[in-house]
N, C-alpha and C positions, 0 to 999 in steps of 0.2 A: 427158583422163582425169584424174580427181583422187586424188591421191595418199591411199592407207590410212595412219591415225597407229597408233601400238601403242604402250604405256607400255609401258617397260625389263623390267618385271618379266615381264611377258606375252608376250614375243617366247620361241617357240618356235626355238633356233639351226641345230635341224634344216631349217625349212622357210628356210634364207637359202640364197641361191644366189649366188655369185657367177661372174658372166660377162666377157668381152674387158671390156664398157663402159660394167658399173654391176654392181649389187648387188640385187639381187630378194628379196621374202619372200612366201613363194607364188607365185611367178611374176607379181609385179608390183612397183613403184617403190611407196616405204613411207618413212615418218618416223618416227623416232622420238622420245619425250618424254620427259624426262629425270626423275630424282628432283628433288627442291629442294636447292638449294645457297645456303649462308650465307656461303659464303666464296670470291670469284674476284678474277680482277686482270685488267686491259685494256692490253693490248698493242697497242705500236703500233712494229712492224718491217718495212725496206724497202717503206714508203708503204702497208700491209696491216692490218689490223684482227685481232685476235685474244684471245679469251679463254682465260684459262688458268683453271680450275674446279679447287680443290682437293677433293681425296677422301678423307670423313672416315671413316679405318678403322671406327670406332664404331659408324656407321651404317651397319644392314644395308641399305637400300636403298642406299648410296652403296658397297658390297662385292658386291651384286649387279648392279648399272652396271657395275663393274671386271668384274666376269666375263663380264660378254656383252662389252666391249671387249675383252678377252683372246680370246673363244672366234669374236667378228666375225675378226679380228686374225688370229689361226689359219687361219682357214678360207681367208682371203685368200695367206697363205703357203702353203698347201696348193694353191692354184690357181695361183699365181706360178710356184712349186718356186724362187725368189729370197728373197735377205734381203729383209724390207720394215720400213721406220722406224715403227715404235710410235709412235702419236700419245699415249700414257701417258710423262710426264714422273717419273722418282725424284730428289729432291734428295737433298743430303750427308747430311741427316737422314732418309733412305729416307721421305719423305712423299710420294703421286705425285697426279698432278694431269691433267686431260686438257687439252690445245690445241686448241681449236676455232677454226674461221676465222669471223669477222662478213664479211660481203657486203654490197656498197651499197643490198642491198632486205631487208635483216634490218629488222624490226619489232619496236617497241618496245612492251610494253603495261604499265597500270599494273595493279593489283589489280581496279579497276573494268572491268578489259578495253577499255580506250581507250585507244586506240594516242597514245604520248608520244615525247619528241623525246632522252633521256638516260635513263640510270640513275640510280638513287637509292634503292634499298633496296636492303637486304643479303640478302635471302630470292631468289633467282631459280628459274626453271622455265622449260627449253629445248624445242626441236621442233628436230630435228635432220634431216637428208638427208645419205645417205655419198655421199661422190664416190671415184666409182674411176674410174681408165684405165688398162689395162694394168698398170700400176708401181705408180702415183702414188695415194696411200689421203688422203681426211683426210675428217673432222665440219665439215659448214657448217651455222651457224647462222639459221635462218629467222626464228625467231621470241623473243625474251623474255619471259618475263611476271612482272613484280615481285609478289610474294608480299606 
């Protein structure tokens, strides 16, 4: 079965469902595609891969992302009825940012859309899959595409 993509903007928060051991949109497994971002960092903690995507208030597409992370976020606590850890990062200077996980089959594409071996521009566009179980919430990254 192949999975439905949706751009950020276009997810309907109504139609998400979350279940024991995943997250559905319409009653199927879905990805989502992220705005463009010009600004991330690469992390590398306990042997793990991770990007941390800053979110620039300015930009209404990247305040509209923040709110379907808020209102996914929500929904998952509303199913929990548990505290659950907020993948939305606030530094000192209240700037927030999202933590997404890379995976050993996360792909890399350049702007030509051929798949490359690093990063290297500052423009990126994500394809996202939420992973739930039970508790446990985060963003894994499928795909890159340098802008």
């Amino acid at each position: 079965m192949e999975n439905l993509i949706y751009k950020y903007k276009n997810i309907d928060i109504d139609k998400i469902i979350v279940n024991k051991d995943n997250i559905t949109y319409d009653n199927s497994i879905f990805l989502i595609q992220s705005p463009i971002f010009n600004k991330y960092e690469i992390i590398n903690y306990d042997s793990k891969k991770y990007l941390e995507l800053f979110i620039d208030e300015n930009k209404l597409s990247h305040i509209k992302f923040l709110n379907l992370i808020d209102s996914i976020e929500f929904k998952i606590k509303n199913y929990t009825k548990d505290a659950l850890k907020t993948q939305i990062i606030t530094n000192i200077q209240n700037k927030k940012s999202l933590k997404v996980k890379i995976v050993d089959n996360t792909t890399y594409y350049n702007s030509d859309k051929i798949a490359i071996k690093t990063l290297y521009s500052n423009n990126i566009s994500l394809l996202f899959k939420l992973e739930f179980k039970k508790y446990y919430y985060s963003w894994i990254v499928l795909q890159i595409l340098q802008i």
